[in-house]
N, C-alpha and C positions, 0 to 999 in steps of 0.2 A: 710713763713709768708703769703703765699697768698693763694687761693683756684680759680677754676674755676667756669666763668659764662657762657664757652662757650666750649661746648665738642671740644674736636680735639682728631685728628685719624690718622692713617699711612696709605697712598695710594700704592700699590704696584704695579709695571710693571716692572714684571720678563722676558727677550725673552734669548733664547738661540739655539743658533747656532750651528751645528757640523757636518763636512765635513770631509767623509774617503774615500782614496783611497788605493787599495789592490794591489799588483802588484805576478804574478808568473813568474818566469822564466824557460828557458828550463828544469833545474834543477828542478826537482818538490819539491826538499827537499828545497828550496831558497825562503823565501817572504820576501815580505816589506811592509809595509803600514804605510802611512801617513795622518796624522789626523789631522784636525786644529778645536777648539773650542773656542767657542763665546758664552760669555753672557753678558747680561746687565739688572743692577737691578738700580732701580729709585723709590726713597720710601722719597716724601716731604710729609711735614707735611700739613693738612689742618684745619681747624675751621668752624664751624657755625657764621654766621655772620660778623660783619665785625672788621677792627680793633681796637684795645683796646688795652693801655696804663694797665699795674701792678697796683695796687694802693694799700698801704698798711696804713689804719690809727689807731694809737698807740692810748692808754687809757691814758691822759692826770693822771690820778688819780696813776697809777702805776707806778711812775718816768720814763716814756717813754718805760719801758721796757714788756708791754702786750699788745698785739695786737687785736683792737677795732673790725677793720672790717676789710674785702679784698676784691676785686672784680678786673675784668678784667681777659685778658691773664694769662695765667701762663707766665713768664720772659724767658721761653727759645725757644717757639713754633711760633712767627714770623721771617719767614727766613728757619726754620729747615729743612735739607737739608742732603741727604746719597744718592750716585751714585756711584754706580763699573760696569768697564768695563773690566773685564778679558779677556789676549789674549791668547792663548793655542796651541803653534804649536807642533807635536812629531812623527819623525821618526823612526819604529821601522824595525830590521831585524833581522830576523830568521831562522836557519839554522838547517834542523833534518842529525844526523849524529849516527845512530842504535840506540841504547836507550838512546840517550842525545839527548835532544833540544835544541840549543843554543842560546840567544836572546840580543843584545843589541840595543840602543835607545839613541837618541838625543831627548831633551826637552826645548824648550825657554818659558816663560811666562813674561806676559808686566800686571801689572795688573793697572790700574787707577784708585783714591779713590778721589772723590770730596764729600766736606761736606759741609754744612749750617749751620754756631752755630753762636748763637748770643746772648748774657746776656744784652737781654732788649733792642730788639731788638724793639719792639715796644712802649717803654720807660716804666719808672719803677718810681714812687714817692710814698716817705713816707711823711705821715703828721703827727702833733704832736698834733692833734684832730679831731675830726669832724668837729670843730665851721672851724677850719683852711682851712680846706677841701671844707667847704662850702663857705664862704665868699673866697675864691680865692687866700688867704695866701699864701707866699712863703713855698712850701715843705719843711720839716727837712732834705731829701738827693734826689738825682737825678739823675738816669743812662739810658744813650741811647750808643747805639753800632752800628757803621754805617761802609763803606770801608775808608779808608786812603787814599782818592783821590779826583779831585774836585767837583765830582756830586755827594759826601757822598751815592754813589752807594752802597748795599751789595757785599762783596769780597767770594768769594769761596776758600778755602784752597785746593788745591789738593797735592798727594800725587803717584808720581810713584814708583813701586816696581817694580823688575825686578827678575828673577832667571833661570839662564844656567844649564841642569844637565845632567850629563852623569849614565846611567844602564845598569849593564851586569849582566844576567842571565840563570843558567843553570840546567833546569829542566831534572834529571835523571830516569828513570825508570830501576833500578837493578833488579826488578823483575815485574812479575803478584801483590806481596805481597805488593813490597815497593819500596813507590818513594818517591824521593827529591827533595827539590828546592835549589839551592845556590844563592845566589844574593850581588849586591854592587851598593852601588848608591850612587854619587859624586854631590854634592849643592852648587852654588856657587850664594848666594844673591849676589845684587849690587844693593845700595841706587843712587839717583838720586843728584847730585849739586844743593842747594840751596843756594847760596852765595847769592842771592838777599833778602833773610830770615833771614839774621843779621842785629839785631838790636845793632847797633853801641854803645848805650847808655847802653845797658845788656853789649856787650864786655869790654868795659872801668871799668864798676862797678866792672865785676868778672874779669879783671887784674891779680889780687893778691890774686884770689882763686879759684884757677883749674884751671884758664884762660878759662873756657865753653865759648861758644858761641852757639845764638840760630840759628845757621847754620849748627851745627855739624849734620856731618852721619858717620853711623856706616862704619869701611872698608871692603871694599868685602874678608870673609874670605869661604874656603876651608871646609867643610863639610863630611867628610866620613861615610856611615851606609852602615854596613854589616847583611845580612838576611840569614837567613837559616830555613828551614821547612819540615817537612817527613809525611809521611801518611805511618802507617803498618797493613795492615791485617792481624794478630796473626796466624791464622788458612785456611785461604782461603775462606770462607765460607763466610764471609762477618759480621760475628758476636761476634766478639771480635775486635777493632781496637783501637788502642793506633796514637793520633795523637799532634801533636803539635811546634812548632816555637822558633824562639828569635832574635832578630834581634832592633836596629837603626832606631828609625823615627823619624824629626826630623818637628815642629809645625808650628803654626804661632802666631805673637804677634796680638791681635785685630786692624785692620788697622785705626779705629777709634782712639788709641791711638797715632798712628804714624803720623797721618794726623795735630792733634792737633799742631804737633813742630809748623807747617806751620800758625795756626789758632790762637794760643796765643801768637805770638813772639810781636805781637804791628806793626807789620811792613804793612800788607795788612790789617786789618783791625783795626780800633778805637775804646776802650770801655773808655768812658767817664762817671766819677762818680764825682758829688756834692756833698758838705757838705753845711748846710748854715751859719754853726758857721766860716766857713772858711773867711779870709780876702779877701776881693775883690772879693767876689764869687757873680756872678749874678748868682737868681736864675729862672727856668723858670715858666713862669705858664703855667696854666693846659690846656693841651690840646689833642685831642684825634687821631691826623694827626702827622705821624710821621717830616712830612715837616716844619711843623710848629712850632713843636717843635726844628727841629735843626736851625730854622730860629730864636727862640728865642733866642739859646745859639750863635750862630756864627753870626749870623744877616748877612750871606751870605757872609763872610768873609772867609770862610775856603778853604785850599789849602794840598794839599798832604804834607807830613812832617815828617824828621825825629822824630818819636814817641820818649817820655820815654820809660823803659825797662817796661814791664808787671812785675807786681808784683809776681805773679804767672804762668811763662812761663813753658812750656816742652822743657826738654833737652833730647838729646840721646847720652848714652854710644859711646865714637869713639869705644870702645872694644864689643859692644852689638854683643851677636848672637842671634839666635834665638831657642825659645825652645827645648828641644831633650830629648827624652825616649827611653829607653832599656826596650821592651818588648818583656816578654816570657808567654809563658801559654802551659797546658800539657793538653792533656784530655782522657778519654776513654770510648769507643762508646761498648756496650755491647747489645748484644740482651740474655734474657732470657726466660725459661720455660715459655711458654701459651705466647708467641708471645708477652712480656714484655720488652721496651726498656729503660735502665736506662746509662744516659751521667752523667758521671762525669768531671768538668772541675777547673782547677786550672788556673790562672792568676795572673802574677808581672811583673809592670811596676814599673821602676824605672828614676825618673825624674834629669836629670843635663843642666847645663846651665837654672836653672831657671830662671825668669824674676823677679824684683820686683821695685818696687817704694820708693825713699827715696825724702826725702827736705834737699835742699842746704841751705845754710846760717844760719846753725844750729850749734851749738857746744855743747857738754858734761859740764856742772860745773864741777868744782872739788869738789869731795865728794859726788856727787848726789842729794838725800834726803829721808831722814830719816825717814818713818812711823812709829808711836809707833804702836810697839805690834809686827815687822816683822823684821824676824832675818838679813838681810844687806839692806842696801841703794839701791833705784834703782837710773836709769842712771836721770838725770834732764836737761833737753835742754834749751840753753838760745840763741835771736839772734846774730848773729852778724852784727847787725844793717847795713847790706849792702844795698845802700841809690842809689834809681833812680836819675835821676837829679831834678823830683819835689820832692825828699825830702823822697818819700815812701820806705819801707823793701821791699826788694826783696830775696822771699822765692822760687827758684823754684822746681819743681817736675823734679829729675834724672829718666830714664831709663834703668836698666843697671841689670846682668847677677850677681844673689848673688855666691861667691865663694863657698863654703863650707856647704853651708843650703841648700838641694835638699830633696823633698817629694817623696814622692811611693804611690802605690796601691796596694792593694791583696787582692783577692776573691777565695772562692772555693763555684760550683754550684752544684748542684745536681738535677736532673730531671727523673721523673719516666710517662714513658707515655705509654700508652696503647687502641687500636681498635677495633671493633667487628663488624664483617663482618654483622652484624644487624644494624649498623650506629650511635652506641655508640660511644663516645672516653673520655677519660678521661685525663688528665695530671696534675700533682703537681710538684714546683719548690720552691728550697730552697735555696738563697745563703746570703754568709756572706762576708761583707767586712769590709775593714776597709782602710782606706787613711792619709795622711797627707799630706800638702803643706806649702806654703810660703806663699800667697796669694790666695784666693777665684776667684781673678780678677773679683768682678765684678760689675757690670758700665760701660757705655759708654765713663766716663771722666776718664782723668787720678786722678784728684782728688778723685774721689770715689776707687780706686785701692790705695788707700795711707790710706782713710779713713776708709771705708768698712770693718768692717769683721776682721779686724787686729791688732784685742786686742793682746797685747803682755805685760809682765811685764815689759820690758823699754821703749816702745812705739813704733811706726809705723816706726820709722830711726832705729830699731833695727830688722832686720828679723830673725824670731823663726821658727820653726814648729809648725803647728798646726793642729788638729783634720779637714778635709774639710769638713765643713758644709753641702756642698750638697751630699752627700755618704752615705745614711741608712746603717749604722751595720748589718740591717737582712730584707729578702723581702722574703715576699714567695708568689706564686701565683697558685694557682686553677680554673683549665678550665672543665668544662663538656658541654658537645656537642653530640647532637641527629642530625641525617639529614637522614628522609624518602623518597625514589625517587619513583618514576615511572616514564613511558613514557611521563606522559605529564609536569613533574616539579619535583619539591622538597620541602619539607618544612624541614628548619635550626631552630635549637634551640641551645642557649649558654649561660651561665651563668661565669662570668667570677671576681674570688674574687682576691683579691689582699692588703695585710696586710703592711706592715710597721712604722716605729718611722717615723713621720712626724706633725709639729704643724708648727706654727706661729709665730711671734714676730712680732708685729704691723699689715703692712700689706705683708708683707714676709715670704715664708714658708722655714723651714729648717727642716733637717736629723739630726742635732746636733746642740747645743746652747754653748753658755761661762758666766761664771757667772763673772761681773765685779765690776769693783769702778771708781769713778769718783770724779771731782773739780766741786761744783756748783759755777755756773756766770750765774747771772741773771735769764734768762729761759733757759742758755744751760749749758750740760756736756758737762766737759773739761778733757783732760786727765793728769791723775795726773804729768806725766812727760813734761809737759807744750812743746809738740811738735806738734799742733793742731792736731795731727792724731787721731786716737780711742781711746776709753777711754778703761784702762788699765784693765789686770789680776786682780782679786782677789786674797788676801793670806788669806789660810782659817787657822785661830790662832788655838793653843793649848789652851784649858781653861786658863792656868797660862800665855801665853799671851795677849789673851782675856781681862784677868784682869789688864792686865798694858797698855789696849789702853778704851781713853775718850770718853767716849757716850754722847750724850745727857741725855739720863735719864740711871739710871739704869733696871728700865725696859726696854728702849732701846736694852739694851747690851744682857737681858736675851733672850727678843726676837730673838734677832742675833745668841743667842747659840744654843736655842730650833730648830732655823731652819736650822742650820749647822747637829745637831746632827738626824732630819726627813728625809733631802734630801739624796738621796740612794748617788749622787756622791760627796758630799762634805764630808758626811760623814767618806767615805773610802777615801779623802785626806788631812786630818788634820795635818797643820802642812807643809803644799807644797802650792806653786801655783796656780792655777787652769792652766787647761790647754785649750787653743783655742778651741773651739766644745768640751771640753771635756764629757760636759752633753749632755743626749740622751734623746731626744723628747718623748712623750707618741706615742701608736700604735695607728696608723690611719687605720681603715678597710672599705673598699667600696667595693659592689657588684656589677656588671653592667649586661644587660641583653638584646641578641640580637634575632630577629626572623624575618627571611626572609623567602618568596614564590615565588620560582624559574617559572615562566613558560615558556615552553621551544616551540618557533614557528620554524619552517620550512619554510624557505626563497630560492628557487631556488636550494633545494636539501641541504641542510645547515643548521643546528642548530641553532637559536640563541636564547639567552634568557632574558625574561624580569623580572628582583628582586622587589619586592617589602618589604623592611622595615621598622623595628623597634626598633630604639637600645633606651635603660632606662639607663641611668646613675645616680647612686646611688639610687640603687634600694630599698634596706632599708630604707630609708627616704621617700621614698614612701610609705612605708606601715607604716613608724612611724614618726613621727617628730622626735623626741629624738634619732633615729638612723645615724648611718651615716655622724656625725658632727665633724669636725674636732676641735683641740683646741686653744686656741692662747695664749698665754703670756702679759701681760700688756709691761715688762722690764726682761729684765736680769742681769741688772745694780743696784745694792741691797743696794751697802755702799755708801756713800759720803766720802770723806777722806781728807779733808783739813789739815790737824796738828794740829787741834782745837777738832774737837770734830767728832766722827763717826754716821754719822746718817745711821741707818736701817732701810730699808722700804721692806716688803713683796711683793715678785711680787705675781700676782694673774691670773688663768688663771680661762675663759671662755670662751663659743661658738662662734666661729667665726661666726659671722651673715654675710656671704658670697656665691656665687654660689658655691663652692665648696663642701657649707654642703646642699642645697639643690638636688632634684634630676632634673633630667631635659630630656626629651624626642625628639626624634628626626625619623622624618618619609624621607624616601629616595625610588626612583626608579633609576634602572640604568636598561638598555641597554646595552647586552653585544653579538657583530657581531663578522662570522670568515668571 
């Protein structure tokens, strides 16, 4: 409901550190070396000017529910705050013993995650007019978010990870032809004690269901991946090689996720929200100092305190591990006739212990609900009214490892590429994949991992597979490259195409889309299985169900048919589901275009060379407007579906009026010393 009056940016200071030391012993076949790494990344939020209050004022004319005007901050950019400090210690030793190498390794890592989040943090009021807004009326709601202590200080959530692991590895050479690798490597996370992170008043509430607490850490469990890898030269020659791997690796969850248990539990920091309809609620007026406005609401009276539970806290699985894939891939490196190289490669990972996001304090109806026109009920979620001490639902967001739903990947490449000793090169690339997951993951809030992307036919507490949005089905890509030398430089020339399914939905680009339905309330969709997560699947009817579900008009309905029976993929699922990303974006093709002039000085006996550049991106549009344009989607969300009556609305696509359809140029020098 709000828009920006004042640009903000991400500042970034990345340093990294890394110390090795190599040791030999008498033994020549005997090393060790030990490495320790250091980084640290600091990326707070900044703004133009100074601070400013959210302010959001409503259209009195529209029963409060359309919004007049907005100005200020955006609600979440004062305070905003991301700091990692990874520690990275590893001892490795290595032993050659004829044609085995033998290698094992100690590894500790300390990582440190402090964040800044704060919802309105530089306050936030809605008004029920302008007239209101102007004359100095109490606000219609009102939220500031400060620490839970007595200088209403900002609190910093941090978050330590830790992880012990042991690798043993034993690179063989059987031959000139063919070697191998063996490998094993043992992970043992360990969460940190946050018993000062419980919130007393969430423990008492969920008592008598699951008994959670927003202190829970996961327990340090045991991790095994086992690797193995070969390289064969078919023939000795170097022009037929068959290579490739399979092996255990094992991820990480976003630490922004994990940081949040610490950030939303109510306990280090206070987000306070006003109603004005509420009894006994002083409201504040307006003002633009965040000081002043908590001097309104507390009148200097505030003291550290055990909070109510958060409505919306993050929990973690005691059972949570952490992600882990089984990947393998095969390939073969072929040299052909006229000095012709074509790599062939295949790729499957396969994903267990996935991660996903449900809400607590939900239960199944019995019997679900009923859609006219769809052959069974979906699941319908009702609260269970589980009540903070002021009275609020408390809904939280679980953490935890889906049992039995795990995604994969699979691709197979293909590349043909070729050189001429005149300074030509050529290459074309062709691969196809295809993926499915559990979640998208993506957001920085755990809410957006619950809401995002995770249309499902019972709703977001029910994790499906689905089609991964960001995975193109087909890419190909084309390189042509000229570079003339002499003595005194070089002049590069490149041209560089690259095709794919790639559009828009709003202002997000996806590889794959989902056609949905949804609950209209007010100006938002809701999901039809009333679990505030994403709005649901479509089910695409048979004519003869078609006919037993309520339109608004009968034109309506026909509409709905005509466009079931044009779209290439609802077409061929009539009668099913839809399925998550099941539909594929139109082809996006971009040209790009580079040209560099090498000159080459002599420095104290010594080469070095000064580049002068030029790279065009999207070059097409360069020479056309109407080239080079990517598309966008209005909605992918088509039906309304309340029980009453179905309304259908045509999404529509147009040009994305964005940098991405225009072209853009870019001049560069580099200095390149030995």
């Amino acid at each position: 409901m709000y828009f920006e009056n004042s640009r903000y940016y991400q500042e970034q200071n990345f340093t990294s550190v890394a110390a090795e030391l190599n040791s030999r012993f008498l033994d020549s076949r005997l090393t060790n070396t030990l490495r320790y790494t250091y980084s640290y990344q600091y990326e707070p939020r900044s703004y133009d000017g100074g601070i400013f209050p959210t302010v959001d004022i409503l259209d009195p004319a529209d029963g409060k529910s359309a919004l007049y005007a907005s100005f200020g901050l955006d609600p979440f950019t004062e305070g905003n705050l991301r700091e990692v400090s990874p520690h990275i210690v590893t001892d490795e030793v290595g032993y050659t013993i004829g044609k085995t190498r033998l290698v094992a390794g100690l590894q500790f890592e300390h990582k440190l995650t402090t964040t800044g989040y704060q919802q309105g943090g530089a306050g936030y009021y809605v008004y029920e007019s302008w007239d209101d807004f102007k004359n100095n009326k109490a606000p219609l709601a009102f939220r500031i978010a400060h620490g839970n202590n007595d200088a209403l200080a900002q609190a910093y959530p941090q978050f330590t990870y830790m992880q012990y692991s042991i690798y043993l590895q034993d690179e063989i050479n059987f031959s000139e032809r063919f070697k191998a690798t063996v490998g094993l490597r043992f992970e043992v996370p360990v969460y940190p004690s946050i018993s000062d992170n419980e919130n007393k008043d969430f423990t008492q509430a969920f008592a008598d269901y699951g008994g959670y607490k927003t202190s829970d850490m996961p327990k340090a469990r045991l991790s095994v991946a086992p690797r193995v890898g070969f390289n064969w030269d078919m023939t000795g020659e170097r022009k037929y090689i068959l290579r490739g791997g399979t092996g255990v690796f094992n991820g990480r969850l976003p630490f922004v996720w994990l940081v949040s248990v610490a950030g939303n539990s109510n306990c280090i920091q206070n987000g306070l929200t006003l109603y004005r309809d509420d009894q006994n609620t002083k409201m504040p007026s307006f003002h633009t100092n965040v000081s002043d406005m908590l001097e309104d609401v507390y009148g200097g009276a505030y003291q550290k305190q055990d909070l109510a539970a958060n409505t919306a806290p993050t929990i973690l699985d005691k059972k949570l591990k952490m992600p882990s894939t089984w990947k393998s891939s095969l390939a073969l490196d072929l040299k052909l006739p006229g000095d012709v190289n074509l790599n062939i490669e295949g790729i499957y990972n396969k994903d267990f212990n996935s991660v996903t996001v449900t809400k607590l304090g939900m239960v199944e109806k019995e019997g679900g609900i009923q859609l006219p026109g769809e052959p069974e009920a979906r699941v319908y979620w009702e609260s269970q009214n589980i009540k903070n001490k002021e009275g609020k639902t408390i809904n939280p967001y679980l953490i935890q490892n889906t049992d039995d739903v795990n995604g994969y990947y699979a691709s197979i490449s293909a590349q043909v590429s070729k050189t001429w000793g005149f300074g030509l090169s050529l290459m074309a690339t062709y691969t196809y994949s295809t993926s499915k997951n559990v979640i998208d993951g993506i957001g920085d809030q755990v809410t957006s991992a619950f809401s995002t992307n995770t249309f499902n036919k019972n709703g977001s507490n029910v994790p499906e597979l689905g089609y991964s949005s960001y995975v193109s089905p087909h890419r190909i890509l084309l390189n042509v490259g000229y570079r003339h030398a002499n003595k005194n430089g070089a002049s590069n020339f490149c041209l560089y195409y690259e095709a794919s399914p790639l559009a828009y939905i709003g202002s997000y680009s996806y590889s794959r889309y989902s056609y949905t339905m949804y609950v209209q309330s007010g100006n938002y969709q809701n999901a039809v299985t009333n679990d505030s997560g994403a709005v649901n699947l479509l089910y695409i009817p048979t004519r003869s169900e078609l006919d037993q579900m309520p339109f608004t008009s009968d034109e309506n309905k026909e509409a709905f048919w005509n466009f079931i029976q044009k779209d290439s993929y609802l077409s061929d699922h009539v009668g099913e589901y839809s399925k998550r990303g099941g539909a594929v974006m139109p082809w996006y093709h971009t040209l790009n275009f580079r040209f560099s002039q090498d000159f080459y000085v002599n420095v104290k006996g010594k080469r070095n060379t000064i580049s002068l550049g030029l790279d065009v991106t999207n070059l097409a549009n360069m020479l056309n407007r109407d080239w080079g344009n990517i598309k966008r989607m209005n909605t992918s969300s088509i039906l309304a579906g309340d029980g009453t009556n179905y309304p259908f609305t045509a999404p529509t696509w147009s040009k994305y009026a964005n940098t991405i359809s225009t072209w853009s140029a870019m001049f560069s020098i580099r200095y390149t010393f030995n």
